[in-house]
C-alpha positions as CSV (number, residue, x, y, z in Angstrom):
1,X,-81.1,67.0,-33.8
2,X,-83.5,68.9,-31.1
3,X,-83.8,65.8,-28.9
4,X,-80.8,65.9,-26.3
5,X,-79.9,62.4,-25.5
6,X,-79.0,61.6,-21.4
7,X,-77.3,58.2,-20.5
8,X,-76.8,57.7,-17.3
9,X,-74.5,54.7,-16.0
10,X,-75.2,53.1,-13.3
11,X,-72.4,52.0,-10.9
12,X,-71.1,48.3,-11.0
13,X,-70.7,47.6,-7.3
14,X,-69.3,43.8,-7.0
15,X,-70.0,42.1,-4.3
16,X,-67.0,41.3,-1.8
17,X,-66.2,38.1,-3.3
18,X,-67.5,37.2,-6.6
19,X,-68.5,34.1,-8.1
20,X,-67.8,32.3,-11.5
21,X,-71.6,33.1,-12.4
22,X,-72.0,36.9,-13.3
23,X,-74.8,39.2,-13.8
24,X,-73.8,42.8,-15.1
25,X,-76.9,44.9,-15.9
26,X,-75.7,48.3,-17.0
27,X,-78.9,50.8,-16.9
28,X,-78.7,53.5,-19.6
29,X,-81.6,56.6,-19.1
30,X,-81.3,58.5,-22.6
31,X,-84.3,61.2,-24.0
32,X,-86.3,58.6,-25.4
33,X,-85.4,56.2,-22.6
34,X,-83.8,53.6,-23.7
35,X,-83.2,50.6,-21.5
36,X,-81.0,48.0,-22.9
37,X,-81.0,44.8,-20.7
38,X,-77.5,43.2,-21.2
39,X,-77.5,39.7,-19.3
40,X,-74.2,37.9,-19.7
41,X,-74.1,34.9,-18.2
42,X,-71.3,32.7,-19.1
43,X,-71.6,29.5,-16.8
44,X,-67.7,28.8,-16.6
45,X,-67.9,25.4,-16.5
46,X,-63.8,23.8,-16.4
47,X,-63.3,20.7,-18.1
48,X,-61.6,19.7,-14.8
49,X,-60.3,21.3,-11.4
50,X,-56.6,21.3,-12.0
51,X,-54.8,19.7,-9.4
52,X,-52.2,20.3,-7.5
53,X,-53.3,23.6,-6.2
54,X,-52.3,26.4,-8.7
55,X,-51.7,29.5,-7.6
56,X,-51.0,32.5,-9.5
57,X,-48.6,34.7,-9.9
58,X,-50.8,37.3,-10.3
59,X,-54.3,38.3,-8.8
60,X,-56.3,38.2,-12.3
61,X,-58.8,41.7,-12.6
62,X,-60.9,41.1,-15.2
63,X,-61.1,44.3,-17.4
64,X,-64.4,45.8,-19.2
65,X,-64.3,47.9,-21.9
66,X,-68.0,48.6,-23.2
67,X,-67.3,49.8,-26.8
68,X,-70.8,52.1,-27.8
69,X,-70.9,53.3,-30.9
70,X,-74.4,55.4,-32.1
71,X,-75.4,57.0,-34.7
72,X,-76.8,60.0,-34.1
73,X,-73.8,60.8,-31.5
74,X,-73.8,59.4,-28.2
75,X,-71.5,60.7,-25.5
76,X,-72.6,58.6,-22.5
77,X,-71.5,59.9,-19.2
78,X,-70.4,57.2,-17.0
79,X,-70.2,58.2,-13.2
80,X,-69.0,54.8,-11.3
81,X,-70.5,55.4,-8.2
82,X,-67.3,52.7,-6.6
83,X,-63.7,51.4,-8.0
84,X,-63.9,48.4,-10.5
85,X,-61.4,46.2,-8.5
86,X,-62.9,43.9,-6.9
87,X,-61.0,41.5,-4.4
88,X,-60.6,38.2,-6.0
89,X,-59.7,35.4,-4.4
90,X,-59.6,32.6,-6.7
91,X,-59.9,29.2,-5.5
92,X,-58.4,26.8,-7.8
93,X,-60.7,27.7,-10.5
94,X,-59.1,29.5,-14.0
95,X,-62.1,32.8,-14.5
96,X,-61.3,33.7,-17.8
97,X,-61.3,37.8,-18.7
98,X,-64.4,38.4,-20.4
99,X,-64.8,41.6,-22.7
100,X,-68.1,42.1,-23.7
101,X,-68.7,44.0,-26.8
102,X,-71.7,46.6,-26.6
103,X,-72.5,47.9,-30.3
104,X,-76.2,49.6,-29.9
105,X,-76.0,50.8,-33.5
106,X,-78.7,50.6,-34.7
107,X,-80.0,47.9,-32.5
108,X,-80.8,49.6,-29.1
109,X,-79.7,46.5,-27.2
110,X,-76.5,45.6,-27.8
111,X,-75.1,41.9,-28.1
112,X,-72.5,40.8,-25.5
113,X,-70.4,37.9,-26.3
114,X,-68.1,36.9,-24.2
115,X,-64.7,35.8,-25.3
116,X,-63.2,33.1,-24.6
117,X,-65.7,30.7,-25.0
118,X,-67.9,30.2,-21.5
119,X,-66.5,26.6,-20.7
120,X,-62.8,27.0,-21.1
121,X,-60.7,23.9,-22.2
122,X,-58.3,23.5,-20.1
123,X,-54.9,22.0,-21.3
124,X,-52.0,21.3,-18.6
125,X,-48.7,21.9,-20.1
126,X,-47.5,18.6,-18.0
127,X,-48.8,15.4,-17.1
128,X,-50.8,15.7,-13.8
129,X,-48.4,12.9,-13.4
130,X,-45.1,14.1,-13.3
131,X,-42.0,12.2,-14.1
132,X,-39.6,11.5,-11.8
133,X,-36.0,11.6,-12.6
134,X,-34.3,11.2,-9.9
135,X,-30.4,12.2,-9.4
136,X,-29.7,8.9,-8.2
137,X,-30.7,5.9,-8.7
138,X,-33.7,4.5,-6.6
139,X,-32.0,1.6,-5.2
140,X,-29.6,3.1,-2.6
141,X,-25.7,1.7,-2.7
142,X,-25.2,-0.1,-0.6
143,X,-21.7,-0.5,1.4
144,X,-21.1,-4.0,2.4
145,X,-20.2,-5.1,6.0
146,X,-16.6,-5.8,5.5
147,X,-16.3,-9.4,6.3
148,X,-13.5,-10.4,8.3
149,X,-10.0,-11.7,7.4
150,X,-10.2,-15.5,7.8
151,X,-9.2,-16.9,11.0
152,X,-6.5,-19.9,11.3
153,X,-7.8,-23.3,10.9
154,X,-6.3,-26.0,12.8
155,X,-5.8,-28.7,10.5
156,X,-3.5,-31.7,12.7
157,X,-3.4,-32.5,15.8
158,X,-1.1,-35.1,17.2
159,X,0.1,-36.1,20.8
160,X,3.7,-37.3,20.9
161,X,5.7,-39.1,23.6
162,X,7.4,-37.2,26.3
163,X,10.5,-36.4,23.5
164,X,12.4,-33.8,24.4
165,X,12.6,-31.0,21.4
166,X,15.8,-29.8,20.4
167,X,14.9,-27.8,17.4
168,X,11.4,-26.0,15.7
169,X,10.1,-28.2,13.0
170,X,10.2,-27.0,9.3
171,X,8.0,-26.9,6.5
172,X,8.1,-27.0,2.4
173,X,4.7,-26.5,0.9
174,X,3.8,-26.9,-3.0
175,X,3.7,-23.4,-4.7
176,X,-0.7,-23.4,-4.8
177,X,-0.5,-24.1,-1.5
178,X,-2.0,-27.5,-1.1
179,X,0.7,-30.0,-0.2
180,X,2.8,-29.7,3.4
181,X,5.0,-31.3,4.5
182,X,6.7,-31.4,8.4
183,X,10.1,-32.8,9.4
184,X,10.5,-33.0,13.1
185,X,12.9,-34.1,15.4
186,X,10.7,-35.6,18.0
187,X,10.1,-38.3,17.5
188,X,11.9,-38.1,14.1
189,X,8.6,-38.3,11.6
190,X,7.9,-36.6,8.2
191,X,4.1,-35.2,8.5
192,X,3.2,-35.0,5.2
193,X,-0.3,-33.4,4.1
194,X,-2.7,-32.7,0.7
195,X,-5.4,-30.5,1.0
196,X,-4.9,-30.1,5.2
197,X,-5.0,-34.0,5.4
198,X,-2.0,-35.4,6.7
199,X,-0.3,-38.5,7.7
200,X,2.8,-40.2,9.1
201,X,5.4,-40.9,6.3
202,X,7.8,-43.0,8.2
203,X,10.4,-42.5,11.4
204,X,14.3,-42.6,11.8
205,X,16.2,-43.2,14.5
206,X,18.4,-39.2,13.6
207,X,17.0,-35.9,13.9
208,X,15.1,-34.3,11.0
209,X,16.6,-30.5,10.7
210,X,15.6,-29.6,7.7
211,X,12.9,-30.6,4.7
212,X,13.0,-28.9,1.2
213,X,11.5,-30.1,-2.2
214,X,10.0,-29.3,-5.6
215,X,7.5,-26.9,-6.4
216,X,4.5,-28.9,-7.1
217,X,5.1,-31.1,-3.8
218,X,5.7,-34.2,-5.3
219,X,9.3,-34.6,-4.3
220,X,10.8,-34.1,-1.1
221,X,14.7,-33.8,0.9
222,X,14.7,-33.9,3.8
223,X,18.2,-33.3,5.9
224,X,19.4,-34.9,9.2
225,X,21.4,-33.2,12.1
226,X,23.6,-36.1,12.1
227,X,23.5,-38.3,8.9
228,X,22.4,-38.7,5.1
229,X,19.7,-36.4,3.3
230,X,16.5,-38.7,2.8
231,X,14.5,-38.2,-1.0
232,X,10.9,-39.3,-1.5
233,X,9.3,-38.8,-5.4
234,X,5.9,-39.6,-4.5
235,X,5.5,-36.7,-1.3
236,X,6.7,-39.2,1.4
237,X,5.0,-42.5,1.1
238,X,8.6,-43.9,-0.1
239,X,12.2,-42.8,0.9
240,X,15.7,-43.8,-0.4
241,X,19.0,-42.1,0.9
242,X,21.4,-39.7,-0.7
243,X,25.0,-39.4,-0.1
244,X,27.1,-37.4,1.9
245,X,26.6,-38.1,5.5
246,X,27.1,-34.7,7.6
247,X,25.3,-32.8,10.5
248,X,22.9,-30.8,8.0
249,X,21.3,-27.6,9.5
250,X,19.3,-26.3,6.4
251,X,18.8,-27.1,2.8
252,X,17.0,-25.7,-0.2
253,X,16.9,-26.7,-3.7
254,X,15.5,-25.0,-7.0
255,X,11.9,-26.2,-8.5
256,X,13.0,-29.2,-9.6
257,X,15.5,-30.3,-7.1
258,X,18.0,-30.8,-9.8
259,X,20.1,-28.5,-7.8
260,X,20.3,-28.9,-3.7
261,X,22.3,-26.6,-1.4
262,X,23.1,-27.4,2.1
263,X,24.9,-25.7,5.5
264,X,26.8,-28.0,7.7
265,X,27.1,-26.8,11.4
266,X,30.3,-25.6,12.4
267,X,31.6,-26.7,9.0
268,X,30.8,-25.0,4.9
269,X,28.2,-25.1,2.5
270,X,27.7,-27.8,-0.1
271,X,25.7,-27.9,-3.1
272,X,25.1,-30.4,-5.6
273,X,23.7,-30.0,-9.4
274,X,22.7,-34.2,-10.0
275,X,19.7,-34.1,-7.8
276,X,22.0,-35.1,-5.1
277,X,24.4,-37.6,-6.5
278,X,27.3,-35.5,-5.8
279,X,28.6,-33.0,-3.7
280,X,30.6,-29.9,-3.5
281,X,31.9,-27.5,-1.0
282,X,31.3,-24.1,-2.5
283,X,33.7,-22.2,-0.1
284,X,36.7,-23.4,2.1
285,X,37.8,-20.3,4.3
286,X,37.2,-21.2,8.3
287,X,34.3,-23.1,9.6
288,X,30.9,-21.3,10.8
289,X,27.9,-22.0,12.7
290,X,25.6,-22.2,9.9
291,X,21.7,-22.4,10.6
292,X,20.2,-21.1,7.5
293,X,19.9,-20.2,3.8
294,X,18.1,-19.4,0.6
295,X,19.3,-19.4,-2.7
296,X,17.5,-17.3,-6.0
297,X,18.4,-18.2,-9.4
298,X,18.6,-15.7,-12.5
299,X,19.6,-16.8,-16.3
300,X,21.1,-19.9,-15.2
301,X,23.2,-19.1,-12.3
302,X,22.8,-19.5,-8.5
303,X,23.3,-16.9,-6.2
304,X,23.1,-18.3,-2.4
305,X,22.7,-16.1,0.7
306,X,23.7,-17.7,3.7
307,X,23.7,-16.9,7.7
308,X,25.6,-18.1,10.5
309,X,24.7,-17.9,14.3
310,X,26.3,-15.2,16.0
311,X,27.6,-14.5,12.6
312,X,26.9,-12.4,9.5
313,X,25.1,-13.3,6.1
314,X,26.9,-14.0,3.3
315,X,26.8,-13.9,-0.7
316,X,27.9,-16.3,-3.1
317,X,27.9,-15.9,-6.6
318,X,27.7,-18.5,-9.0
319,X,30.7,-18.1,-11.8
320,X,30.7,-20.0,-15.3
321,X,33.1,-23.1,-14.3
322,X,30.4,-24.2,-11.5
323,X,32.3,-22.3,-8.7
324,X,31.2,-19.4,-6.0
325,X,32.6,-16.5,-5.4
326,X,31.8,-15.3,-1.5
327,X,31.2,-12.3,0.0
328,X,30.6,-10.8,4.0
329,X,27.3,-8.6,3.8
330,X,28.2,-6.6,6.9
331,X,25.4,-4.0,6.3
332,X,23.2,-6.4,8.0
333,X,25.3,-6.7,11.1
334,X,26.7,-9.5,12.9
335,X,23.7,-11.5,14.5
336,X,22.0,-14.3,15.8
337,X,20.8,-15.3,12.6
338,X,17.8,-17.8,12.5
339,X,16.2,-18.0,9.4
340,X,15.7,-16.1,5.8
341,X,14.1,-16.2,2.8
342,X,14.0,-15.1,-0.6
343,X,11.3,-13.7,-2.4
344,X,12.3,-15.4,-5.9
345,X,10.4,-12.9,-8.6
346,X,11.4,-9.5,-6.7
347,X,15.1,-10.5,-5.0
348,X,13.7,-9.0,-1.5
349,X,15.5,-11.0,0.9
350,X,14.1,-11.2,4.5
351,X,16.4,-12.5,7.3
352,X,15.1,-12.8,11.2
353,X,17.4,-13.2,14.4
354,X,17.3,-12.4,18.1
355,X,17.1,-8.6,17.5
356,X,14.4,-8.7,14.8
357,X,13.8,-8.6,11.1
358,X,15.9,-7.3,7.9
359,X,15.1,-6.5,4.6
360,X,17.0,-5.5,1.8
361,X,15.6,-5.3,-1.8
362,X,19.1,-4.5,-3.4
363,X,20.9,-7.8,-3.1
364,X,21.8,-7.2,0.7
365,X,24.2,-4.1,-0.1
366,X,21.6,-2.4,2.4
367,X,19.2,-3.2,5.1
368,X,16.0,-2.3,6.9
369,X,15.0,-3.2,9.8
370,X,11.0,-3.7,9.4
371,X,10.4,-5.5,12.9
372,X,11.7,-5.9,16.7
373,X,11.9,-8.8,18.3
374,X,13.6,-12.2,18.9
375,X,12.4,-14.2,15.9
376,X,12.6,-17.6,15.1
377,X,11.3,-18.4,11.6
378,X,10.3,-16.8,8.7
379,X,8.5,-17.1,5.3
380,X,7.9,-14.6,2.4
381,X,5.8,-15.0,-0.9
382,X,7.2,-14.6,-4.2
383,X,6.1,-11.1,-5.1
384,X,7.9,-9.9,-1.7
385,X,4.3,-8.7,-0.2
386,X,3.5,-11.6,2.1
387,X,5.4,-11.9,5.2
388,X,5.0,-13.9,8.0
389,X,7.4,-14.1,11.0
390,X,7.0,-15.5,14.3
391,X,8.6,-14.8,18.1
392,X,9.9,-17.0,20.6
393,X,7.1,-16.1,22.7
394,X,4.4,-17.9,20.2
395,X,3.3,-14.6,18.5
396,X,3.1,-14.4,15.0
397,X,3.4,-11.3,12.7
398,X,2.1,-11.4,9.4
399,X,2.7,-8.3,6.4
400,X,0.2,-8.2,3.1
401,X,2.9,-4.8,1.9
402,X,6.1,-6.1,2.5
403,X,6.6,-5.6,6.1
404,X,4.8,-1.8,6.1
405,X,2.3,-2.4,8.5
406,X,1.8,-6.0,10.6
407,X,-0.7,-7.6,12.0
408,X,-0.4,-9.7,15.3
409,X,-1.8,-13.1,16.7
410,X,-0.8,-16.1,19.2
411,X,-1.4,-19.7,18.8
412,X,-0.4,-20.4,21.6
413,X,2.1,-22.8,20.1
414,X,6.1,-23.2,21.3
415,X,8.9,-23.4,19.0
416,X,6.9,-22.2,16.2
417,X,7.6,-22.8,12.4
418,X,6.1,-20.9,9.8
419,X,6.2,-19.8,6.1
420,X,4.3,-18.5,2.8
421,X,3.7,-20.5,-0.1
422,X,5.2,-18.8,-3.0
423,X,2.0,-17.8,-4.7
424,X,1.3,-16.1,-1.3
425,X,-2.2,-17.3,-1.0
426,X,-1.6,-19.2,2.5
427,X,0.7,-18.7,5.4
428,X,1.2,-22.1,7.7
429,X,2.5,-22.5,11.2
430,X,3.5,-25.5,12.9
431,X,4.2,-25.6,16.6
432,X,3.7,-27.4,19.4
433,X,1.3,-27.3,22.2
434,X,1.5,-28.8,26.2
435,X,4.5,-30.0,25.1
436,X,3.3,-33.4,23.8
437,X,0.7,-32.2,21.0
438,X,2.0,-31.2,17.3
439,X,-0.1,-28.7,15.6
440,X,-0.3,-27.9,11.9
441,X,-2.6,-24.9,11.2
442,X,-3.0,-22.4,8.4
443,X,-4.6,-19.3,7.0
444,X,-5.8,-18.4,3.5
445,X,-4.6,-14.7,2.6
446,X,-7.4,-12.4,0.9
């Protein structure tokens, strides 16, 4: 072919920031002239503005790639008078790349068609809404106030004639805690209570020492310095007298009170297994000062710890003819012995005197000393974790772990008496106050 065909290409210069709406006219000068107007205007029209703000990872440069195909020949010469890369600053809106497609065979104006489609659907992978899982849950834990331990409730109150006190009061209370009962020696009344409710239950002319009784509270022994042991079956409203007048210090007896063991001052230790009809002297070597015992009972048998003033403790060990075998626990030391208690399920006995408390949880072969002081009285739960002891100086001490750590208070009370009931859900102290005021008070244990 004679005719020589000249395209010239016109250079695409962008403006510095383009819009969605493009207008691309490419001018081609060929021999004919031929002037192909190519108008693409895609109105990019999204479906929605995606929010949040997107922004991508990549600046997006939208390539074009005119494909020209002619027949006769065509070999356009393209001369871009500037660079095709624009700066694109997208804001928030997706410009798809558009590649038009120029065929001018044999049409001399070729058909652009921009793909994709002008008005992009646009699909978010997510929810605009996103779901929140959170790592924890919404509602914060919470850690509660601790609230604090229960504070001791005075629950009798009783001013007394101008009696002089010789001895502490003492106290038996039912195993749940509820029924107490008081001897004291001034002015010789049993106090006897139900539910922190208590009354007088009658008045002799001899010292009480000493009050023991069964486990549920319903009956009650109560010992005399100088006479007869006094038994009530209906918790003190009615009393008859048992045998064996003698200058009783302490007494115990086992759930039932089937079986009552006493100490005699300056004299032996008696027991009797007929609820009291009967006595017997379990040992006859030399007289002591006896002030206190406890006794635990395993498949049958009695085994009775006992303490003297100024003395030692000692072991006696029921045989099978009735009979006790004795024995000096000298571990402990000679003392002045004032109190102790057993802690029936465990066999942790607790003993207090003038120089503090002892412990032994091996049937007194050895001792610990788990407290200093001159202590009066004494009380421990059943399981061996509740303790409570008390000073001559009013304080009391109180153990929820056998005796590790202690806690201290003061009543303000003189010639305290306390103890534990032996589910060890309440300790109770009895004191008195101004010297003519009796006080019963307890505290629940949490």
């Amino acid at each position: 072919m004679s005719d020589i065909l000249t395209i010239k290409c016109c250079a695409i210069i962008p403006s510095s920031t383009p819009m969605p709406t493009n207008t691309i006219t490419p001018t081609i000068t060929s021999s004919p002239t031929i002037t192909p107007s190519i108008t693409a205007s895609p109105t990019i029209t999204p479906s929605h503005t995606v929010t949040p703000t997107i922004t991508p990872s990549n600046t997006v440069t939208p390539t074009i790639t005119p494909s020209i195909t002619a027949s006769p020949t065509i070999t356009p010469s393209i001369t871009p008078s500037n660079t095709l890369t624009p700066t694109i600053t997208p804001s928030n809106t997706v410009t798809p790349t558009i590649t038009p497609s120029i065929t001018p065979s044999p049409s001399v104006t070729p058909s652009i068609t921009p793909s994709p489609s002008v008005t992009p659907s646009i699909t978010p992978s997510n929810s605009l809404t996103p779901t929140i899982t959170p790592s924890n849950s919404l509602t914060p834990t919470r850690t509660p106030t601790p609230t604090p331990p229960p504070q001791w409730q005075q629950d009798f109150d009783w001013a007394i004639p101008a009696f002089s006190i010789s001895s502490k009061p003492q106290i038996h209370i039912s195993s749940d805690g509820v029924k107490v009962a008081v001897s004291t020696d001034s002015p010789y009344y049993i106090i006897r209570g139900n539910n922190d409710i208590y009354e007088f239950s009658g008045s002799d002319t001899s010292q009480y020492s000493d009050i023991t009784g069964s486990s549920d509270g319903q009956t009650l022994i109560a010992s005399r310095s100088n006479g007869l042991l006094s038994r009530s079956y209906n918790r003190g409203a009615s009393w008859s007298n048992l045998g064996l007048s003698k200058n009783w210090r302490g007494i115990v007896s086992n759930n039932d009170t089937s079986k009552i063991y006493g100490v005699v001052n300056n004299e032996y230790i008696y027991y009797s297994h007929d609820s009291g009809s009967s006595f017997t002297v379990t040992n006859d070597d030399i007289p002591r000062l006896w002030k206190t015992l406890d006794i635990i009972e395993a498949a049958g048998f009695t085994t009775i710890y006992a303490a003297a003033t100024s003395d030692y403790i000692y072991k006696g060990i029921q045989q099978l003819n009735g009979s006790f075998v004795w024995s000096t626990l000298t571990s402990a030391g000679s003392r002045d012995w004032t109190q102790l208690a057993i802690a029936k399920n465990s066999g942790t006995i607790v003993a207090c005197s003038n120089e503090g408390v002892y412990k032994s949880t091996n049937g007194g072969t050895s001792w610990t000393n788990i407290l200093i002081g001159n202590m009066l009285s004494i009380g421990i739960s059943n399981d061996g974790n509740k303790i409570i002891v008390n000073t001559s100086g009013s304080i009391l001490y109180t153990s929820l772990n056998g005796g590790t750590t202690w806690s201290s208070e003061n009543l303000g009370y003189n010639e305290l008496a306390v103890t534990v009931n032996p589910t060890g859900t309440k300790f109770v102290a009895v004191g008195f106050f101004g010297g003519n005021d009796i006080r019963i008070s307890h505290k629940l244990i949490v």
